[in-house]
N, C-alpha and C positions, 0 to 999 in steps of 0.2 A: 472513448478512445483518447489516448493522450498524443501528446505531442511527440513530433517526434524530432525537434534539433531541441534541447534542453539545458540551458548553459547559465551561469551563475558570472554575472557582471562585477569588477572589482568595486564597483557605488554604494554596497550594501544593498546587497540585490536579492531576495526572497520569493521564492518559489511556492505555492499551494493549487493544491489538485483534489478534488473531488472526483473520487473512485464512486461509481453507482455499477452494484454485483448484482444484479436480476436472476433470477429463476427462468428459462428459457422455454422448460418442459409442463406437462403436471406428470410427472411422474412420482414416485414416492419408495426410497429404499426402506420403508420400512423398519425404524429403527429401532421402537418399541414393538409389544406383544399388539399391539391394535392397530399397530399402522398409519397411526396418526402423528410421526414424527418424523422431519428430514433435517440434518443437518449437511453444512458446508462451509469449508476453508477458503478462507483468499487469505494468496499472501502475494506481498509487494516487496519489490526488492531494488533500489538503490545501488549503482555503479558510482562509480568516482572515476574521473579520469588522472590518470599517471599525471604527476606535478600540479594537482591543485590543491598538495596539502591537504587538509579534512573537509567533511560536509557534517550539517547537524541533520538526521534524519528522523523527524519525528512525525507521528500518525495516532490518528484516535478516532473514535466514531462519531465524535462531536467536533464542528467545526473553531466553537470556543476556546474549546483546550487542546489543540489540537499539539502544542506547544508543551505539553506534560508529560508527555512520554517518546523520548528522545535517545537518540545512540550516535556515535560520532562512526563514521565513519570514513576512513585513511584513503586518501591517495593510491588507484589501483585496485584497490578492493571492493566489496558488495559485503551489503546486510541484505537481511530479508527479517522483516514483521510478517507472523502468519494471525488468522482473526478465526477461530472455531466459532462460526454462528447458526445460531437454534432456528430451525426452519418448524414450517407446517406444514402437511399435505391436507388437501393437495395443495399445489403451486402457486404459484402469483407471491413469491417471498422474492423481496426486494430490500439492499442493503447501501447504506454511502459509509465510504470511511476515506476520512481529510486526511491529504500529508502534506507536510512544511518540509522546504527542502533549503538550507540557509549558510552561507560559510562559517567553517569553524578555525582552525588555526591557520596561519598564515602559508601562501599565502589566501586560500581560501575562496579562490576559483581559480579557472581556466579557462581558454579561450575555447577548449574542446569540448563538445556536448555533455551532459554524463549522460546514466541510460535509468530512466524508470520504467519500470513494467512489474503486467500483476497477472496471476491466474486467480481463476473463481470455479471451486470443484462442488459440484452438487453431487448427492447420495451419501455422502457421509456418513458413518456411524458415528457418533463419541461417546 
């Protein structure tokens, strides 16, 4: 569960979150001819509050680079990263995916919360 007041301090103040996406069921959609395959999407999605300028919002499966794959997003607006990943059946598939959450243009926080949040869909086709 993450947090839920989320605010980026003008000191150069960074933000990182480990998302853990579990498997809840055993159930299995079936995605090949043998049924021996499930996949599932998480995606995470980034708010900015009005007047804080940009945020840098980048996420990765690994907590090292988590910093490599990044998108700015504006004052007011939302991104969303979705992650298509390869399950097994049956069940017990479990996932982390890191995000950095960091100011980008000025002035590059607010005193207002922003908003992270994520969904995690199991049964997937891809």
């Amino acid at each position: 569960m993450l947090p839920t007041s989320l605010t980026i301090y003008p000191s150069g103040d960074v933000d990182y979150f480990r998302i853990n996406a579990t498997e809840t069921d055993s159930s299995c959609a079936c995605c090949d001819f043998f049924c021996t395959d499930e996949d599932y999407t998480l995606t995470v999605t980034l708010t900015v509050p009005a007047g804080a300028g940009s945020y840098s919002f980048c996420t990765d499966t690994a907590c090292a680079t988590v910093g490599n794959a990044c998108q700015t997003v504006v004052a007011g607006q939302s991104f969303t990263w979705s992650y298509n990943l390869d399950g097994a059946c049956p069940g017990n598939d479990s996932y982390g995916i890191f995000v950095r959450i960091a100011p980008g243009s000025s002035p590059g926080f607010e005193c207002l919360p922003y908003t992270l949040s994520y969904h995690f869909t199991s049964g997937v086709c891809h």
